[in-house]
Structures are given as structure tokens and as C-alpha cells.
C-alpha positions as CSV (number, residue, x, y, z in Angstrom):
1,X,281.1,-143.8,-86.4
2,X,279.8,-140.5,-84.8
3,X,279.4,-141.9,-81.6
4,X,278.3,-138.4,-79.9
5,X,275.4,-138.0,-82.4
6,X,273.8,-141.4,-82.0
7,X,274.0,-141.3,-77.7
8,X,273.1,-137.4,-78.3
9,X,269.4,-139.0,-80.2
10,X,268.5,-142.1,-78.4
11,X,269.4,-140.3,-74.8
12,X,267.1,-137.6,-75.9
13,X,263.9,-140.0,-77.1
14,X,265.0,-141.9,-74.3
15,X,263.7,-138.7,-71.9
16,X,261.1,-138.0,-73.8
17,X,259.5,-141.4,-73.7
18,X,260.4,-142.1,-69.9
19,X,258.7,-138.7,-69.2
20,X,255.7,-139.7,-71.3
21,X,255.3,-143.0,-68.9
22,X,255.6,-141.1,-65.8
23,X,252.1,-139.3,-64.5
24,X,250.6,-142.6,-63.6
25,X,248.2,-142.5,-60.4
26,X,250.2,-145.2,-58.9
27,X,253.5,-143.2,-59.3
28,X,255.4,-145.8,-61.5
29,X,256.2,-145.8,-65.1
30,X,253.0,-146.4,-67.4
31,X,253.6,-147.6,-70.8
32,X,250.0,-147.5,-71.6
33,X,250.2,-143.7,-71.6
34,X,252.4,-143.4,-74.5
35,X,249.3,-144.5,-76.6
36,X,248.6,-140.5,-75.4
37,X,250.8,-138.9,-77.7
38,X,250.2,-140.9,-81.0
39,X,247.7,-139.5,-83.0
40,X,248.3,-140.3,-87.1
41,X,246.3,-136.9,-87.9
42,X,249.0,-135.2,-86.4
43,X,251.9,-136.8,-88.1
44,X,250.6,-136.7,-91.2
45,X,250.1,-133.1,-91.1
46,X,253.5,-132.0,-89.4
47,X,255.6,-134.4,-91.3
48,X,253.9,-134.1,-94.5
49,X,254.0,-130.4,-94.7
50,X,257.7,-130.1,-93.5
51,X,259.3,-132.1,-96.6
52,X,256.6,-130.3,-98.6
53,X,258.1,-127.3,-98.0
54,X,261.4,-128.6,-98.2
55,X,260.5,-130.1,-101.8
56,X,259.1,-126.5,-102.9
57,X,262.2,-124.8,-101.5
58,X,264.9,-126.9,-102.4
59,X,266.5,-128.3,-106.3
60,X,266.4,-132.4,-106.6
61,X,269.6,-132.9,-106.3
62,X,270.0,-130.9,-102.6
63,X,266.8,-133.4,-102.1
64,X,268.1,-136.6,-103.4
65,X,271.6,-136.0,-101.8
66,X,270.0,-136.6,-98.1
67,X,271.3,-140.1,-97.9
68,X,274.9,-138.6,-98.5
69,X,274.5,-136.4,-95.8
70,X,273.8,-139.0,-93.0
71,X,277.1,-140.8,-94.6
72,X,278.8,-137.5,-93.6
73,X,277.6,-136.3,-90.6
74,X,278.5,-140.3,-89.3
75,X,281.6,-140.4,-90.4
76,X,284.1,-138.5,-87.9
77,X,287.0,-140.6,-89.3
78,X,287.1,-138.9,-92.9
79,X,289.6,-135.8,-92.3
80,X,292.3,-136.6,-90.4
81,X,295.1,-133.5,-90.7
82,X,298.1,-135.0,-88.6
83,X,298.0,-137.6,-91.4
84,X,297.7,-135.0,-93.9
85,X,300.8,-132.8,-92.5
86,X,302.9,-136.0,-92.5
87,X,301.9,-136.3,-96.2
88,X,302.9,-133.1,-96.7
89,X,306.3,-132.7,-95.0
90,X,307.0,-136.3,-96.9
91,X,305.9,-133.9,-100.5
92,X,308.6,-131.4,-99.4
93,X,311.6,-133.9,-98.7
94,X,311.1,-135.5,-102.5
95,X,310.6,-132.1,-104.0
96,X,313.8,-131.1,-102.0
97,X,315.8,-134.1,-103.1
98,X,314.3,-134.8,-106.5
99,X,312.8,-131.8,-107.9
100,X,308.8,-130.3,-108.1
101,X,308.2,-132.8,-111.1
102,X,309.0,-135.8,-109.1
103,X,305.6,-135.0,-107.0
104,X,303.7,-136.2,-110.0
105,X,303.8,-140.2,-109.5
106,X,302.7,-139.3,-106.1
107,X,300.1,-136.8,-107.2
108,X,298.8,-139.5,-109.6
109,X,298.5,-142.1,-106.2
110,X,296.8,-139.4,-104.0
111,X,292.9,-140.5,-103.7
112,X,291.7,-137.3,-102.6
113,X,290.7,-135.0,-105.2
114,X,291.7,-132.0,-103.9
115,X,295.1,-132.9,-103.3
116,X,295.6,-134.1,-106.0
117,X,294.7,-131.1,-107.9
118,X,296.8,-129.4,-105.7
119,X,300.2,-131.1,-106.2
120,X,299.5,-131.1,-110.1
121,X,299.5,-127.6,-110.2
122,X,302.6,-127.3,-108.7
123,X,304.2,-129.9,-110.5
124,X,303.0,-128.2,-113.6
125,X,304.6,-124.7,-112.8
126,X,301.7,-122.4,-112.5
127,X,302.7,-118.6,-110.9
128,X,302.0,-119.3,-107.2
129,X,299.6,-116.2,-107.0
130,X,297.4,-118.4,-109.7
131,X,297.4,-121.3,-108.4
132,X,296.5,-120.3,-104.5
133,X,293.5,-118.6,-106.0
134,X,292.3,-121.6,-107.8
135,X,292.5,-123.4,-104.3
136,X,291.0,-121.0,-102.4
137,X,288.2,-120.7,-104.8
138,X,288.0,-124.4,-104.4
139,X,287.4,-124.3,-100.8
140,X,284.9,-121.2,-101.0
141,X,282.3,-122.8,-103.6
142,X,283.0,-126.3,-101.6
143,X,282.0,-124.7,-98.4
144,X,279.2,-122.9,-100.4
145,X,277.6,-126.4,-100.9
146,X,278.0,-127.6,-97.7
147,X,276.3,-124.3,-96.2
148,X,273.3,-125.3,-98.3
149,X,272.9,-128.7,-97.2
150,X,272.8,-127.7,-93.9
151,X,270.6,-124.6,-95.1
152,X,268.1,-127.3,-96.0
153,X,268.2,-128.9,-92.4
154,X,267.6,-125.1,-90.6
155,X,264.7,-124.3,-93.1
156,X,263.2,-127.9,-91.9
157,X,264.0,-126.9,-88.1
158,X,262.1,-123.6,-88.3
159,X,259.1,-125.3,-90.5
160,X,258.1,-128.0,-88.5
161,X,257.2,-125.8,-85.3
162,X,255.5,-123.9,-87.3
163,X,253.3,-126.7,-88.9
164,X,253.0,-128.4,-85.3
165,X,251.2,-125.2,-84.6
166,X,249.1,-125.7,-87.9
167,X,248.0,-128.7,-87.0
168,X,247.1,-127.4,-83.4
169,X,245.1,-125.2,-85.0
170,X,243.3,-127.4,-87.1
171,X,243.3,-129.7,-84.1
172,X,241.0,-127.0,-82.4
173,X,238.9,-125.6,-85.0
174,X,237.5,-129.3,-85.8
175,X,236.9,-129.7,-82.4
176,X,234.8,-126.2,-81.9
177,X,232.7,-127.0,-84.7
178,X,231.8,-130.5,-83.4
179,X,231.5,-129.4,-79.6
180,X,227.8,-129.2,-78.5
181,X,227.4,-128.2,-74.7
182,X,223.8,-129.3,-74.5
183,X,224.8,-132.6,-76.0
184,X,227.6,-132.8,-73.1
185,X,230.1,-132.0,-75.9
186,X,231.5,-129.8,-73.0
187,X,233.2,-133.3,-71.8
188,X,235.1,-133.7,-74.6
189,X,237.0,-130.5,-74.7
190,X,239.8,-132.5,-72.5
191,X,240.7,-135.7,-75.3
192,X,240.1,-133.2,-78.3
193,X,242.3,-130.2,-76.7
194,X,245.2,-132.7,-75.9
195,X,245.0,-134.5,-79.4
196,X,245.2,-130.8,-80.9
197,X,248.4,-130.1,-79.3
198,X,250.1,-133.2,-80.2
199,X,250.9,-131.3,-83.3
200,X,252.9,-129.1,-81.8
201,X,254.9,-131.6,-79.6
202,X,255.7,-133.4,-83.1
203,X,256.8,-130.2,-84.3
204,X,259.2,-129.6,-81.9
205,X,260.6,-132.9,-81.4
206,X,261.2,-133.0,-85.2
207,X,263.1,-129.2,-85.1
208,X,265.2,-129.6,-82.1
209,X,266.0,-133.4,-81.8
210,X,266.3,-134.2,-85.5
211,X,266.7,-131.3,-87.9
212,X,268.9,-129.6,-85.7
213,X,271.5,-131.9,-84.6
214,X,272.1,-132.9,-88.5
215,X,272.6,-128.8,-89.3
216,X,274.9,-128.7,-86.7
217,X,276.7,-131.8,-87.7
218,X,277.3,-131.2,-90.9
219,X,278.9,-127.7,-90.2
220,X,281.4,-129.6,-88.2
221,X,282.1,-131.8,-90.6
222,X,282.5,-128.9,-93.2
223,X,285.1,-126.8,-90.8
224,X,286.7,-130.2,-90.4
225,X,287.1,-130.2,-94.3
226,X,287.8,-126.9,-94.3
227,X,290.5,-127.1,-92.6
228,X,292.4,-129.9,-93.7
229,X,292.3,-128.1,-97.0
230,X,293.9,-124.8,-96.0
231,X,296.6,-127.2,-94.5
232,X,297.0,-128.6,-98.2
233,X,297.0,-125.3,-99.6
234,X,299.6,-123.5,-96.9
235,X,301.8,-126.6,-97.5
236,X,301.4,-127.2,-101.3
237,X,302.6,-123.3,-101.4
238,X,305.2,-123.6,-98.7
239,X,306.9,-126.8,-101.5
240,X,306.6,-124.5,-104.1
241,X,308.7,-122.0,-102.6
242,X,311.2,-124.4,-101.8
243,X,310.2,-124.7,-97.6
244,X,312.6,-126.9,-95.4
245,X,310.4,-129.9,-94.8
246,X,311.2,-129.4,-90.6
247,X,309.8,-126.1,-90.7
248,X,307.0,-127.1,-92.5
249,X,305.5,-129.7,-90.2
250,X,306.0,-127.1,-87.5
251,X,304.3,-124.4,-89.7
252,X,301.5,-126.5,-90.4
253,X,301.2,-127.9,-86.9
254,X,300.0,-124.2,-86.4
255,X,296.6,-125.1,-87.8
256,X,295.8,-127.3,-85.0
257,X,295.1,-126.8,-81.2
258,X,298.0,-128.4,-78.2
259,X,296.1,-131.4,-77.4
260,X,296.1,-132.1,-81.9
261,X,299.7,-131.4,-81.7
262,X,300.4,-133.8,-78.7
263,X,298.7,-136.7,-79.9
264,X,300.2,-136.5,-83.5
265,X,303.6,-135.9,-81.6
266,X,303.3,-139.3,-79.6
267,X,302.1,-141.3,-83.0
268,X,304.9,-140.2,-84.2
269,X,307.3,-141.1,-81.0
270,X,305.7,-144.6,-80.9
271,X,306.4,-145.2,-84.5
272,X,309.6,-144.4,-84.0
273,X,310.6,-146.3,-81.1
274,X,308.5,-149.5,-82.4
């Protein structure tokens, strides 16, 4: 569960509704005032229009693959590259003992996809300079995708401003045309000009405290990925050239920063003393 993300949202419509109470002649908290920034015109028109766009700009399947992208961005737990290296260093003492072909009962147990695609191409012999190039172009067209997921998130952050402002406008020009100062329309100006700019408050909350915060997620997730795979693909290399299985752990343990190498060091300690 991606603890930081969820605090990260409810801390910020936390503020934002705390500040909307405050302002109160009395100086305490007014929930009555909320009933200020809640106008369905506005949300129909900021909202509305940003997945418009997003439906214009984007295939079906980016579109219908939005549910899969919450599932990501929430799950910190996927990639895990201490477990991965262990894996790996395990690969290279069987291949050492038992040969390259004996990876292939283990390739055929290995879950993830890439892996296993991986081990099976060095189990089947390909020239090394092949097979690192079919990884790598692997990785490339798989961060590709992820790029334009997140794409989709950035376009929606830099729309919905944009249509908050829209709906300002809209906001204003209705309430020109309806304002009569000999009629006292004059006293109006106050309600209509604060329901015009509500647009523009949805607009932003929308960029910066949804849209946003999912891009940015799901970039993290993808140079989690990311690197867990060049891990595979260093190590899957390092068994095909025959690597001492020591000095590969302490190879790949390069990937990763002190504080990575620490923790996966006193795992490894506990395990061994239990």
C-alpha cells in the first residue's frame, strides 16, 4: 500500500477544506461556508471537458487501462531488487554446478515474464550480443508505455486549469449579460463573481492534487521496474559468461544505493543466524 500517496491526498483536501471553514466573523471554523465553493455548473464544465479532452487525445485502451494504473501507483511492494539479486546469485551457483541448461526447470517456475524470458534465452544458447538487445529493447518499449500513461495524467494536469479558466469565463460573461445597474443588478456582481471563479479553484485542485501526484507516481513506479530489469539483464549476462556467483551479488549490489545494500545485508545476516 502506497502509504505516502494516500497521507500526501487526504492531508492536502484536509487544508483545503479547513481553510475553506475558516473566515468566519466569529473567528472559529464554519462548515456552513463550504456550501461556498460548490457550485454543479462549475464541475460539470471543468470535469467534463478534462476527460473530454483526454478521450479525444488518447486510444481506448490508454483510456480503459486507468483502473490498472491506480493498482500500480498503490502498490510499492511489486519490485523488490535485493530479492531479485538473491535470485540471481542462486541462477549462477546451479549454472556453475549444473550447467546453463539446468536454468530451464527454474526458468519454467519464474512468474515474472521478463525473467523468464530472460533465463530462456540463455538456456537456449543465443550469442550474448543478441540476446542483450532483445532485453534492452524490452525495457525501452516497456518504459515507452509507461511514459504514456503518465503522458495521459500531465495532458489532464495542464487541461483542467485551463478549463477552470473556461468556466470562469463563462462564469462572467453570463453574469454581464444578466447584470442591470438600474435594477440594482450592481449587488449581485459579489455572489456571481465568486461562483465564476470557482471554476478555476476546481481546475487547480484537479491539476495539482490529483493529476499530478498519479504522473508522478507512476514514473516511480516505472524507474522502480526499470531498474529491477537492468539488474536481470546485467546478471542474466554475467551467468552466461560464466560469473563467480560472489562476485555477482557484489556486482549487482552496485545498482542500488548504501542504505539498499545495508538492509538486504542484515536480511541476509538474520536469516543466517536464525
Amino acid at each position: 500500500m502506497n502509504i505516502t500517496y494516500i497521507i500526501g491526498v487526504v492531508a492536502a483536501f484536509g487544508v483545503m477544506v479547513i481553510g475553506m471553514m475558516q473566515g468566519g466573523t466569529d473567528g472559529f471554523l464554519t462548515v456552513s461556508q463550504i456550501g461556498n465553493f460548490v457550485d454543479g455548473a462549475s464541475v460539470f464544465i471543468t470535469i467534463g471537458c478534462t476527460f473530454a479532452v483526454l478521450i479525444a487525445s488518447f486510444p481506448i485502451p490508454t483510456l480503459t487501462a486507468i483502473p490498472k494504473h491506480f493498482a500500480v501507483l498503490m502498490n510499492t511492494k511489486k519490485y523488490d531488487p535485493m530479492a531479485i539479486i538473491e535470485k540471481l546469485v542462486e541462477l549462477a551457483q546451479v549454472a556453475r554446478k549444473n550447467g546453463l541448461l539446468a536454468l530451464e526447470e527454474m526458468g519454467n517456475q519464474e512468474s515474472d515474464p521478463f525473467f523468464k524470458q530472460c533465463i530462456m534465452l540463455v538456456v537456449d544458447n543465443n550469442d550474448a550480443d543478441q540476446a542483450k538487445e532483445i532485453m534492452m529493447n524490452d525495457i525501452e518499449q516497456s518504459s515507452a508505455r509507461h511514459e504514456d500513461a503518465a503522458g495521459m495524467y500531465d495532458k489532464a494536469s495542464s487541461v483542467a486549469p485551463a478549463f477552470g479558466m473556461v468556466g470562469t469565463l463563462v462564469g462572467l460573461i453570463n453574469m454581464l449579460k444578466g447584470m442591470d445597474i438600474e435594477a440594482g443588478g450592481a449587488s449581485t456582481i459579489g455572489t456571481a463573481m465568486g461562483t465564476a471563479l470557482i471554476t478555476t479553484l476546481y481546475g487547480c485542485v484537479l491539476a495539482h492534487m490529483i493529476f499530478g501526484p498519479i504522473a508522478t507516481q507512476l514514473r516511480q513506479r516505472d524507474e522502480e521496474e526499470t531498474l529491477c530489469k537492468l539488474i536481470i539483464v546485467e546478471g542474466i549476462m554475467s551467468i552466461q559468461s560464466g560469473a563467480n556467483p560472489k562476485f555477482l551479488r557484489e556486482k549487482l549490489l552496485t545498482f542500488l544505493g548504501q542504505k539498499q545494500r545495508d538492509g538486504g545485508g542484515d536480511k541476509k545476516g538474520k536469516k543466517g543466524g536464525e
